[in-house]
PDB file of N, H, CA, C and O in Angstrom:
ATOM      1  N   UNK A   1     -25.064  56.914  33.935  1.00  0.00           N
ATOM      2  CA  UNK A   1     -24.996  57.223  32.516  1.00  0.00           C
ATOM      3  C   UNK A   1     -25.417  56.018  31.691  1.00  0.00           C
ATOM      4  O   UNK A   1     -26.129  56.101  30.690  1.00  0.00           O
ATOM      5  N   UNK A   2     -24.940  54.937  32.170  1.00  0.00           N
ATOM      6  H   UNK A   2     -24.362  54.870  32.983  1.00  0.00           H
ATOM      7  CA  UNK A   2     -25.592  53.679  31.250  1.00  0.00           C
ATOM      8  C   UNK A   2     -26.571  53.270  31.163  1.00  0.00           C
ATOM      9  O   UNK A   2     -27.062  52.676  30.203  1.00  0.00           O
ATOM     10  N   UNK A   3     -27.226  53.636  32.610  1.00  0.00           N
ATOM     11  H   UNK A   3     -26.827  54.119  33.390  1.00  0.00           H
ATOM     12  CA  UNK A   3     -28.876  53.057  32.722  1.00  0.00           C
ATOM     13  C   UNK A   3     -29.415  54.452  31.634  1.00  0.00           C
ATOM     14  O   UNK A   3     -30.117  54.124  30.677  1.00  0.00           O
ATOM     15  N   UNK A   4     -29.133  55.705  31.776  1.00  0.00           N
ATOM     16  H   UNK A   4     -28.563  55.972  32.554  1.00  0.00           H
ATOM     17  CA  UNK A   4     -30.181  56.919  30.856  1.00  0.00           C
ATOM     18  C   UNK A   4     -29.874  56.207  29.255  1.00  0.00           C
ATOM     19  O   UNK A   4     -30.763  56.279  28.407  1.00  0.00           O
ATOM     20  N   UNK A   5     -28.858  55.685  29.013  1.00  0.00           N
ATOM     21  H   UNK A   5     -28.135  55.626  29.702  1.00  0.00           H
ATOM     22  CA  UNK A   5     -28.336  55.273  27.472  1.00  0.00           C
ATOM     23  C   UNK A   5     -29.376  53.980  27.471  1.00  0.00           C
ATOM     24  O   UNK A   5     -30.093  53.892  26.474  1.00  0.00           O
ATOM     25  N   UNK A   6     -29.498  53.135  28.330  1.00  0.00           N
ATOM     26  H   UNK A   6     -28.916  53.206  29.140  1.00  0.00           H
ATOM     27  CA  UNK A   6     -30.293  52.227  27.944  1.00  0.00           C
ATOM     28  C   UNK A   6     -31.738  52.183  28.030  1.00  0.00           C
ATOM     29  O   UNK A   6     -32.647  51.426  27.690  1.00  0.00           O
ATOM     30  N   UNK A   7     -31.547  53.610  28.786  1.00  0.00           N
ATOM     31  H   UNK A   7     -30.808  54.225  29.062  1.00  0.00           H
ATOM     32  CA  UNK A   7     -33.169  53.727  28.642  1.00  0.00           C
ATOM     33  C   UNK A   7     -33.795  54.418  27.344  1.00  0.00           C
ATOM     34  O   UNK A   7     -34.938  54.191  26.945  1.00  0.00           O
ATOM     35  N   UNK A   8     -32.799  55.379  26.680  1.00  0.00           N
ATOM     36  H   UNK A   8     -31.871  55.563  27.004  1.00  0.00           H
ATOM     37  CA  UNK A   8     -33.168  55.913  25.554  1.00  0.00           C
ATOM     38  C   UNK A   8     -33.075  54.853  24.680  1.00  0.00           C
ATOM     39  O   UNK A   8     -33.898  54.872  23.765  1.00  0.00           O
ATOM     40  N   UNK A   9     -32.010  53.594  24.721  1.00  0.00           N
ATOM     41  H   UNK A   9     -31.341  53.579  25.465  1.00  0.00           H
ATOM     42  CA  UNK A   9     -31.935  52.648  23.523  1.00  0.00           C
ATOM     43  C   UNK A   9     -33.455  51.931  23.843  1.00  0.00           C
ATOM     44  O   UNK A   9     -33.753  51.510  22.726  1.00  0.00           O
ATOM     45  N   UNK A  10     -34.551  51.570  24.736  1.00  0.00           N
ATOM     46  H   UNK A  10     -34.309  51.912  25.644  1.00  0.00           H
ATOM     47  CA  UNK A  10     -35.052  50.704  25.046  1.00  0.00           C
ATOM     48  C   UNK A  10     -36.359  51.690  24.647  1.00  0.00           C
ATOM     49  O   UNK A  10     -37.350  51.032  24.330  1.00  0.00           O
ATOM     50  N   UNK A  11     -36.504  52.882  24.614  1.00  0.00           N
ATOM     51  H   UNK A  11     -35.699  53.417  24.872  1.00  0.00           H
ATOM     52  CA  UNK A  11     -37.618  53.785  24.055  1.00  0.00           C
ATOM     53  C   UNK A  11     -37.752  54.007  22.483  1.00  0.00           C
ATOM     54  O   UNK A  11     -38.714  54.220  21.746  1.00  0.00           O
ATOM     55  N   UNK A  12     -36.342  53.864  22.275  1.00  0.00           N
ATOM     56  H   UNK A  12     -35.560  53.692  22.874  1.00  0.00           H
ATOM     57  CA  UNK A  12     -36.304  53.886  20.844  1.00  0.00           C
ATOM     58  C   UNK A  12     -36.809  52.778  19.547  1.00  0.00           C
ATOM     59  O   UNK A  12     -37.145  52.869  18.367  1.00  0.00           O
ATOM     60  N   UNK A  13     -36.556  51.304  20.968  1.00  0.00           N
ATOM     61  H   UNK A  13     -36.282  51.231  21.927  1.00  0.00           H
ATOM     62  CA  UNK A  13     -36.767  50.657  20.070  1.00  0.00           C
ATOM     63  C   UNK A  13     -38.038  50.128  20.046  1.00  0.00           C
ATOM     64  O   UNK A  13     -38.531  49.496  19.111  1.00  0.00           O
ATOM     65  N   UNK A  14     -38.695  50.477  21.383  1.00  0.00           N
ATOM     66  H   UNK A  14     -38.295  50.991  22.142  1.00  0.00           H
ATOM     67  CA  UNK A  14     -40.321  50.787  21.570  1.00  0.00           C
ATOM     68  C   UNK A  14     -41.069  51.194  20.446  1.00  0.00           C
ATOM     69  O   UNK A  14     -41.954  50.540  19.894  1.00  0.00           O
ATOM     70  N   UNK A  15     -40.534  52.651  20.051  1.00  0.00           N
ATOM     71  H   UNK A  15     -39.815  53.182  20.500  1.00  0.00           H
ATOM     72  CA  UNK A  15     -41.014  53.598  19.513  1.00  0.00           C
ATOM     73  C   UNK A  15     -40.919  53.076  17.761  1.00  0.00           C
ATOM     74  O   UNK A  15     -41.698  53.536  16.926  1.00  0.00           O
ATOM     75  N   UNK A  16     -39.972  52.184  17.459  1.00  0.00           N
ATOM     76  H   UNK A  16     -39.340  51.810  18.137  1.00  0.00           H
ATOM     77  CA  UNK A  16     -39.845  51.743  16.056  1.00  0.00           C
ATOM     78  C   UNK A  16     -40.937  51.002  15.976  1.00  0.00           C
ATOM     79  O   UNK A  16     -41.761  51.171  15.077  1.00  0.00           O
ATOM     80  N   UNK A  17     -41.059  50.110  16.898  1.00  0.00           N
ATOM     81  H   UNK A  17     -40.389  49.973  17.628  1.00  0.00           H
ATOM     82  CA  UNK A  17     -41.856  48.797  16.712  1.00  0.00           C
ATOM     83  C   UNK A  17     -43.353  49.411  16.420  1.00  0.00           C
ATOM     84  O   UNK A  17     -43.977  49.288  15.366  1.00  0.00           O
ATOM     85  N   UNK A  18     -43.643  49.883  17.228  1.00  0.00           N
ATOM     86  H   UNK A  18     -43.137  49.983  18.084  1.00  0.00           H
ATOM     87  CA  UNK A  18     -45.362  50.649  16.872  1.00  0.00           C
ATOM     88  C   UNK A  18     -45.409  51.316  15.685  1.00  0.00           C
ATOM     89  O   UNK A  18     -46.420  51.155  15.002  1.00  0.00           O
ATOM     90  N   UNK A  19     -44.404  52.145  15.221  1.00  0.00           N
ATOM     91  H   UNK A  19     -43.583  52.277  15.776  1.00  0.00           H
ATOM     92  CA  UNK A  19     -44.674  53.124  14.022  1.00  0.00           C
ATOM     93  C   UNK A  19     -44.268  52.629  12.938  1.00  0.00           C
ATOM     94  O   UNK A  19     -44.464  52.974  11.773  1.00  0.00           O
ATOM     95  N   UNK A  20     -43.420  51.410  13.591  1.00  0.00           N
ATOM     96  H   UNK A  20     -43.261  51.130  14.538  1.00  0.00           H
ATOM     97  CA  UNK A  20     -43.049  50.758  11.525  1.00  0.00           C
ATOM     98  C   UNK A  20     -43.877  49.737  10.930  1.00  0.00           C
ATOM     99  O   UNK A  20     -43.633  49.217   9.841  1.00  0.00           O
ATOM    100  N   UNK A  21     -45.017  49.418  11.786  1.00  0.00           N
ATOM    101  H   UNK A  21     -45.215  49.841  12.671  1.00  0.00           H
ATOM    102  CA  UNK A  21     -46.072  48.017  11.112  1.00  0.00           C
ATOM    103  C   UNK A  21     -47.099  48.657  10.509  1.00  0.00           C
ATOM    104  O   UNK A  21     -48.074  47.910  10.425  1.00  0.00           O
ATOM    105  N   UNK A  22     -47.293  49.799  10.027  1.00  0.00           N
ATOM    106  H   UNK A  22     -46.501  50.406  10.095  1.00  0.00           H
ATOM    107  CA  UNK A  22     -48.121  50.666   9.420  1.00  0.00           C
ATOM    108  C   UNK A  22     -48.676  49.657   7.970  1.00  0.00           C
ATOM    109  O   UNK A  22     -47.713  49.315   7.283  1.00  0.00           O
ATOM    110  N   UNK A  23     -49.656  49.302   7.592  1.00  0.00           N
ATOM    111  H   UNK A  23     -50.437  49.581   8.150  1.00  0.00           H
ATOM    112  CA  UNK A  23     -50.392  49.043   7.071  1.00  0.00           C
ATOM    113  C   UNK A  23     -50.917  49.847   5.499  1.00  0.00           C
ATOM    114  O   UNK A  23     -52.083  50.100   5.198  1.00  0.00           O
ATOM    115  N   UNK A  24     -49.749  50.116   4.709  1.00  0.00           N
ATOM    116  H   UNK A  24     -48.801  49.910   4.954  1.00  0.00           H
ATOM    117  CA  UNK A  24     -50.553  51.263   3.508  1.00  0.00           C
ATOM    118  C   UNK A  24     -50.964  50.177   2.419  1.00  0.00           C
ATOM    119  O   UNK A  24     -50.713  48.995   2.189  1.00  0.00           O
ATOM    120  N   UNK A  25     -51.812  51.315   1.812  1.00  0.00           N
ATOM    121  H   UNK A  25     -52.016  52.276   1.999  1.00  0.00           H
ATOM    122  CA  UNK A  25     -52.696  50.604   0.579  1.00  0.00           C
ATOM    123  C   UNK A  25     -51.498  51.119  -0.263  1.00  0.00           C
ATOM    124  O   UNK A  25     -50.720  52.017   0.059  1.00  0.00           O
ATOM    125  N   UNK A  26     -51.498  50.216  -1.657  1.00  0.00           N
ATOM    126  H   UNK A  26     -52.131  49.487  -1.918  1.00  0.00           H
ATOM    127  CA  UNK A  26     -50.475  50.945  -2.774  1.00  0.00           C
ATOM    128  C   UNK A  26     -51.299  51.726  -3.472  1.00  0.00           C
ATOM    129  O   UNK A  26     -52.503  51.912  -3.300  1.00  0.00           O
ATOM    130  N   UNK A  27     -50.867  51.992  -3.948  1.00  0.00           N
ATOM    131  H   UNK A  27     -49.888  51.841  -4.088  1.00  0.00           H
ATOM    132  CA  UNK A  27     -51.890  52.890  -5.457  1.00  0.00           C
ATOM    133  C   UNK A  27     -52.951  51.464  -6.572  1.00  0.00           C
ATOM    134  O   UNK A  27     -54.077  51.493  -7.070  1.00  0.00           O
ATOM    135  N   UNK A  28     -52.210  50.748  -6.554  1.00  0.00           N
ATOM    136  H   UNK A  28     -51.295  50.724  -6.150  1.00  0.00           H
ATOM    137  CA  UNK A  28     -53.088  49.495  -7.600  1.00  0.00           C
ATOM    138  C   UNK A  28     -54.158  49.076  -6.470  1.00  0.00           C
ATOM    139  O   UNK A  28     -55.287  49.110  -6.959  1.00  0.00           O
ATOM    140  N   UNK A  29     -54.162  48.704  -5.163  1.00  0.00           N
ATOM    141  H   UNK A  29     -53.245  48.676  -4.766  1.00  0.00           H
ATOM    142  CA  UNK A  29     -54.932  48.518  -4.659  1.00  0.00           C
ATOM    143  C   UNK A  29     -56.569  49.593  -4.166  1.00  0.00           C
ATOM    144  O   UNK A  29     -57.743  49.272  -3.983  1.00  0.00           O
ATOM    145  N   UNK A  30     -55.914  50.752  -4.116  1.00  0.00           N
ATOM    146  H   UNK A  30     -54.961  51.013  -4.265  1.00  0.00           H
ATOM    147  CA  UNK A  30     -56.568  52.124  -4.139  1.00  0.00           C
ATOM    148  C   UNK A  30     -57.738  52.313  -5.555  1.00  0.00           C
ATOM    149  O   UNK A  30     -58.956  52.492  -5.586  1.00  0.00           O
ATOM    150  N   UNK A  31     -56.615  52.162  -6.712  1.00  0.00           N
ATOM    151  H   UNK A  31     -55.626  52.016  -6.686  1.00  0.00           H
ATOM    152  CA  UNK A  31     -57.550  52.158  -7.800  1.00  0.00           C
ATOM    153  C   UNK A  31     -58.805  51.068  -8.093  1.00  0.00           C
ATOM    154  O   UNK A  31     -59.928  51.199  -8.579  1.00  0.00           O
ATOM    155  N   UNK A  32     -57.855  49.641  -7.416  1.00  0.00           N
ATOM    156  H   UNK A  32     -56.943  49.535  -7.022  1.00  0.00           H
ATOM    157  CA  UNK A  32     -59.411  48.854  -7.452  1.00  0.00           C
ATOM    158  C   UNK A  32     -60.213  48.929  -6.566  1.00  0.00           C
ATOM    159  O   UNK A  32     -61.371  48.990  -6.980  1.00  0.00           O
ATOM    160  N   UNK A  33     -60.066  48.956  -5.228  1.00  0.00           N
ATOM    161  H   UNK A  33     -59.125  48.906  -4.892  1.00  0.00           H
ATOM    162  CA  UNK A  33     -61.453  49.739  -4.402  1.00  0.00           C
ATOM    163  C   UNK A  33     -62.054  51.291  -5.247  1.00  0.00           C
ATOM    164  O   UNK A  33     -63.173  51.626  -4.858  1.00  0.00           O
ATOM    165  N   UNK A  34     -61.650  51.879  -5.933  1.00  0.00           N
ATOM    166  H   UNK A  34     -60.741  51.607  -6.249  1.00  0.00           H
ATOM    167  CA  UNK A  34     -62.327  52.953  -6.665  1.00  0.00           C
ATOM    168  C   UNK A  34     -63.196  52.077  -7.667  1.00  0.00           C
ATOM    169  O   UNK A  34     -64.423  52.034  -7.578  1.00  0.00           O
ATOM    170  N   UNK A  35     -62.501  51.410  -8.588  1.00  0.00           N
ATOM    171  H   UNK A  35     -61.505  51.444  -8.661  1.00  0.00           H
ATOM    172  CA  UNK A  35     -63.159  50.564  -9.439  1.00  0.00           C
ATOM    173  C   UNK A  35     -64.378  49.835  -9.194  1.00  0.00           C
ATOM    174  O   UNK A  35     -65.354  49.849  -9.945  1.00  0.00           O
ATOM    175  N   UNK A  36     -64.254  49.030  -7.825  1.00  0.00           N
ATOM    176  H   UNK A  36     -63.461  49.019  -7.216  1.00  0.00           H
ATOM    177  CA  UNK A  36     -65.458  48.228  -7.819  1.00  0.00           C
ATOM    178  C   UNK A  36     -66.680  49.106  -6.898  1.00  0.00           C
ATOM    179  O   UNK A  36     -67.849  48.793  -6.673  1.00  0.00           O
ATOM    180  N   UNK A  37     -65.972  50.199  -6.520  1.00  0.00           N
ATOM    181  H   UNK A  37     -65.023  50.453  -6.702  1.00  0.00           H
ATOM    182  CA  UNK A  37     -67.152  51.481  -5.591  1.00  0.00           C
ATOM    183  C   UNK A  37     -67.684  51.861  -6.589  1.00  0.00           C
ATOM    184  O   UNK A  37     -68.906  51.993  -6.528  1.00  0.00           O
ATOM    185  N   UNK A  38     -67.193  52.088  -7.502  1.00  0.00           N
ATOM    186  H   UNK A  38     -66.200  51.981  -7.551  1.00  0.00           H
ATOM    187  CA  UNK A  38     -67.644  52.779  -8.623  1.00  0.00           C
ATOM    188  C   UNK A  38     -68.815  51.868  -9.661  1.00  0.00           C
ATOM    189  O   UNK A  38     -69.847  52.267 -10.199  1.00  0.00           O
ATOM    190  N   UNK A  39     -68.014  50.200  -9.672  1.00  0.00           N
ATOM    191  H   UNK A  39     -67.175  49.876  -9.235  1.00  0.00           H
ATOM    192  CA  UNK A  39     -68.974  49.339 -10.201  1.00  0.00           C
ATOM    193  C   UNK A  39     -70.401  49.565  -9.590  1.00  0.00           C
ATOM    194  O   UNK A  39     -71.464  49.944 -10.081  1.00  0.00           O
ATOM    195  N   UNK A  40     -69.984  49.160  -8.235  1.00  0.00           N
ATOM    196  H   UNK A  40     -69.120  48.853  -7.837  1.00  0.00           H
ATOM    197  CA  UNK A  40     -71.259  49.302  -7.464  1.00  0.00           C
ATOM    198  C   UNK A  40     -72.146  50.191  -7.351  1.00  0.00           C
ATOM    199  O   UNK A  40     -73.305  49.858  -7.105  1.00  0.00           O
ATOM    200  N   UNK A  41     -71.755  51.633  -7.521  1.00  0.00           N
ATOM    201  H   UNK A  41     -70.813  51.903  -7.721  1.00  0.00           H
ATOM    202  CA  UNK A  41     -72.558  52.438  -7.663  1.00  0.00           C
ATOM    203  C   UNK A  41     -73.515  52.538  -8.901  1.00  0.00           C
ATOM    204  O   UNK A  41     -74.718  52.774  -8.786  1.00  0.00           O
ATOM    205  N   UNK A  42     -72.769  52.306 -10.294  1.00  0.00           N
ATOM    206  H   UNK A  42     -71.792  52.115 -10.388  1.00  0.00           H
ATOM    207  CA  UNK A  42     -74.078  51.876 -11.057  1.00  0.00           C
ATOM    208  C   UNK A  42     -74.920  50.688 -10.917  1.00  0.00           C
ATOM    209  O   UNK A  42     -76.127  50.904 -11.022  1.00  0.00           O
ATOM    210  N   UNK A  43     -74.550  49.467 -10.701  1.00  0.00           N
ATOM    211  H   UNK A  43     -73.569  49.291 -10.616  1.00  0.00           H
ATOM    212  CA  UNK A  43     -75.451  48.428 -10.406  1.00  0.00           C
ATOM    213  C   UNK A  43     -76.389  48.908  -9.329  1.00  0.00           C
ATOM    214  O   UNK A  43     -77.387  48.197  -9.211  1.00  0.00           O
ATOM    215  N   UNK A  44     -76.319  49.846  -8.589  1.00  0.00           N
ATOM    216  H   UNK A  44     -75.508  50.423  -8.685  1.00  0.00           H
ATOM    217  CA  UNK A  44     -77.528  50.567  -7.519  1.00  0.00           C
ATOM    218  C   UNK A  44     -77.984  51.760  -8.743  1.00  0.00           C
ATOM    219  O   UNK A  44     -79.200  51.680  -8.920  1.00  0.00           O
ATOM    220  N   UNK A  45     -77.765  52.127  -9.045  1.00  0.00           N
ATOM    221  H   UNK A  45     -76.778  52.192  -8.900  1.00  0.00           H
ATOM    222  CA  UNK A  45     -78.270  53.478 -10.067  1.00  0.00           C
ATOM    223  C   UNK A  45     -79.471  52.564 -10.970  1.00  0.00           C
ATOM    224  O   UNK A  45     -80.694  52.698 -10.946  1.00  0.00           O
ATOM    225  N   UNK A  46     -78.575  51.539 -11.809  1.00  0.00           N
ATOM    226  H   UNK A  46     -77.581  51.430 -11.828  1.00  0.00           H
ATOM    227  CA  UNK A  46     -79.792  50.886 -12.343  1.00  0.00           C
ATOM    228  C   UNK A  46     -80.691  50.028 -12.186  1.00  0.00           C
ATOM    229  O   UNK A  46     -81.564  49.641 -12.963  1.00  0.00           O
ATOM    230  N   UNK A  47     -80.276  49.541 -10.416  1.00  0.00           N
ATOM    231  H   UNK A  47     -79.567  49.856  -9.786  1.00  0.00           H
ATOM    232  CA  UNK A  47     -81.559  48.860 -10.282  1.00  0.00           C
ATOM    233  C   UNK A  47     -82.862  49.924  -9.562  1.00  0.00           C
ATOM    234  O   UNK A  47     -84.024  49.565  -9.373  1.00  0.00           O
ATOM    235  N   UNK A  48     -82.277  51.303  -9.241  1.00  0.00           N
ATOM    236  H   UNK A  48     -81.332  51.595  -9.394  1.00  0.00           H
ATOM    237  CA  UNK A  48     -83.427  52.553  -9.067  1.00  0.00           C
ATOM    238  C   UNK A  48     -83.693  52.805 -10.615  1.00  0.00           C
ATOM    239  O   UNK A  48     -84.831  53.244 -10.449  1.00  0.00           O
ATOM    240  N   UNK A  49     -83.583  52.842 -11.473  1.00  0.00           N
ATOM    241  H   UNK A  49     -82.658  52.485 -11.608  1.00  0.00           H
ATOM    242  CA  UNK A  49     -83.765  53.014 -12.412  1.00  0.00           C
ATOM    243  C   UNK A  49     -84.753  51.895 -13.378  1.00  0.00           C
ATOM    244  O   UNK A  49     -85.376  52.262 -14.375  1.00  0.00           O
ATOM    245  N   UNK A  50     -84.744  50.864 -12.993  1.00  0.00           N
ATOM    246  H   UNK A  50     -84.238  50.566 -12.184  1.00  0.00           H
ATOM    247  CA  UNK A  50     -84.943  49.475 -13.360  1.00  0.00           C
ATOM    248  C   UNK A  50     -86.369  49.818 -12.389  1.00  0.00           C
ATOM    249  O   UNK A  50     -87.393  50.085 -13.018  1.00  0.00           O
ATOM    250  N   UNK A  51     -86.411  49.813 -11.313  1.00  0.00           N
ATOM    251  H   UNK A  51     -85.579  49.597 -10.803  1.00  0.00           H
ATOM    252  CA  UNK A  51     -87.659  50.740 -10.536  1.00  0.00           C
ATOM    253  C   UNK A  51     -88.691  50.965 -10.737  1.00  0.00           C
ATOM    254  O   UNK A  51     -89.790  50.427 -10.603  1.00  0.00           O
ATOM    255  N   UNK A  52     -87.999  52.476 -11.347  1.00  0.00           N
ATOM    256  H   UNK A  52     -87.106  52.913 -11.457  1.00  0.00           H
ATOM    257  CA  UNK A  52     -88.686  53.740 -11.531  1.00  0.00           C
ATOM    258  C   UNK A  52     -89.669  53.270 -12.929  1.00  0.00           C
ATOM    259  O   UNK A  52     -90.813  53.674 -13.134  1.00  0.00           O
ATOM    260  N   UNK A  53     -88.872  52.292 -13.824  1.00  0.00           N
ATOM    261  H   UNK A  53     -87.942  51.964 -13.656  1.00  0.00           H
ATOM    262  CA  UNK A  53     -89.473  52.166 -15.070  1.00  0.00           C
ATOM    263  C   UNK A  53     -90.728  51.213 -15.010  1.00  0.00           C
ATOM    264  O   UNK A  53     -91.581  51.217 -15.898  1.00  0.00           O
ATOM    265  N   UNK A  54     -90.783  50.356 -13.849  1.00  0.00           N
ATOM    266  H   UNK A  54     -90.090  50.352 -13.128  1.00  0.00           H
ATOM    267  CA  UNK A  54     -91.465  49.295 -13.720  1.00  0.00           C
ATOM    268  C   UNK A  54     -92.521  49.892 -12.619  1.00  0.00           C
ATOM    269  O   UNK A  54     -93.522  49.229 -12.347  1.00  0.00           O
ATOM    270  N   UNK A  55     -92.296  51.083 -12.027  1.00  0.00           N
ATOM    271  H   UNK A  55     -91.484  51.622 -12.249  1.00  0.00           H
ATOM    272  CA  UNK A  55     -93.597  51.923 -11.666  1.00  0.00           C
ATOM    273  C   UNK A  55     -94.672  52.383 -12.795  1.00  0.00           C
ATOM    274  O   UNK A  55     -95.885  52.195 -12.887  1.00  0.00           O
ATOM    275  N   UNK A  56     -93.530  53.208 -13.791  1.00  0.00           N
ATOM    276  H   UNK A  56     -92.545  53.361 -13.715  1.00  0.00           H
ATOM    277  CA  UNK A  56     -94.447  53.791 -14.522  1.00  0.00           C
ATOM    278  C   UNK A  56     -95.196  52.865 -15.451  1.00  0.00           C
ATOM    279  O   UNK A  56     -96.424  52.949 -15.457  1.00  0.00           O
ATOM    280  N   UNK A  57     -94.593  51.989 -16.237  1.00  0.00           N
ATOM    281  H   UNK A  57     -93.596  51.921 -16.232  1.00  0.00           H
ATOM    282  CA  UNK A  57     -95.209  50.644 -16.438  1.00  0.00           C
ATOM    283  C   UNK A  57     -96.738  50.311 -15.818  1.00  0.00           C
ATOM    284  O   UNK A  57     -97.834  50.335 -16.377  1.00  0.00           O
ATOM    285  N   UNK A  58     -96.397  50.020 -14.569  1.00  0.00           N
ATOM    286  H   UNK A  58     -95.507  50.000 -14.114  1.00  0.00           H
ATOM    287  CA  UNK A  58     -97.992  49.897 -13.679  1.00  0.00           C
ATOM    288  C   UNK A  58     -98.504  50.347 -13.967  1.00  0.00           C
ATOM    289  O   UNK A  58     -99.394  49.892 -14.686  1.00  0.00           O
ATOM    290  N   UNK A  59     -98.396  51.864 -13.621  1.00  0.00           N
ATOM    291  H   UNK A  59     -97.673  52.234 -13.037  1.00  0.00           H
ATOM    292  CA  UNK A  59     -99.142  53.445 -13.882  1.00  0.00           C
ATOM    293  C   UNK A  59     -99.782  53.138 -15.025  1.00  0.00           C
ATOM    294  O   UNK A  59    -101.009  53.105 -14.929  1.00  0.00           O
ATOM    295  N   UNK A  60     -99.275  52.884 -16.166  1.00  0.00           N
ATOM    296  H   UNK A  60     -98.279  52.910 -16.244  1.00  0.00           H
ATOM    297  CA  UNK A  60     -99.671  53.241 -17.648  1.00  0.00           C
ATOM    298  C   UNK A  60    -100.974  52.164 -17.360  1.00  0.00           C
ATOM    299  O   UNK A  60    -102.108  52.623 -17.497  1.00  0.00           O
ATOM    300  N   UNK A  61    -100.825  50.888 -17.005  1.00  0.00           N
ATOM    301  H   UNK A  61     -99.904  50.515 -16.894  1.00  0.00           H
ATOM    302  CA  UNK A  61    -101.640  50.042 -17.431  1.00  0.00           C
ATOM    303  C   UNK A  61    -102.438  50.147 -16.478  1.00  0.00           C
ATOM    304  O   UNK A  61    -103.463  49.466 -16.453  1.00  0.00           O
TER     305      UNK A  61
END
């Protein structure tokens, strides 16, 4: 009986150790990876854009 008790105490405390070092983002951290994905996505928008204008540019001349 003592060894099954210590084997459940010795699984249990197995089982804490792996599932409690979990790693979450908070919400403030969440919003600034949105923020700077989001930065980034226009600084790429306008340098296709920045581009496109400096094609037609050529074109014209």
């Amino acid at each position: 009986m003592r060894k099954i008790l210590l084997a459940l105490v010795l699984l249990f405390t197995v089982s804490t150790i792996f599932t409690g070092c979990r790693d979450e983002k908070s919400t403030g951290d969440k919003i600034e990876e949105a923020v700077e994905d989001t930065g980034d996505a226009i600084e790429d928008t306008a340098d296709d854009v920045g581009d496109v204008v400096d094609d037609v540019v050529d074109e014209v001349d």
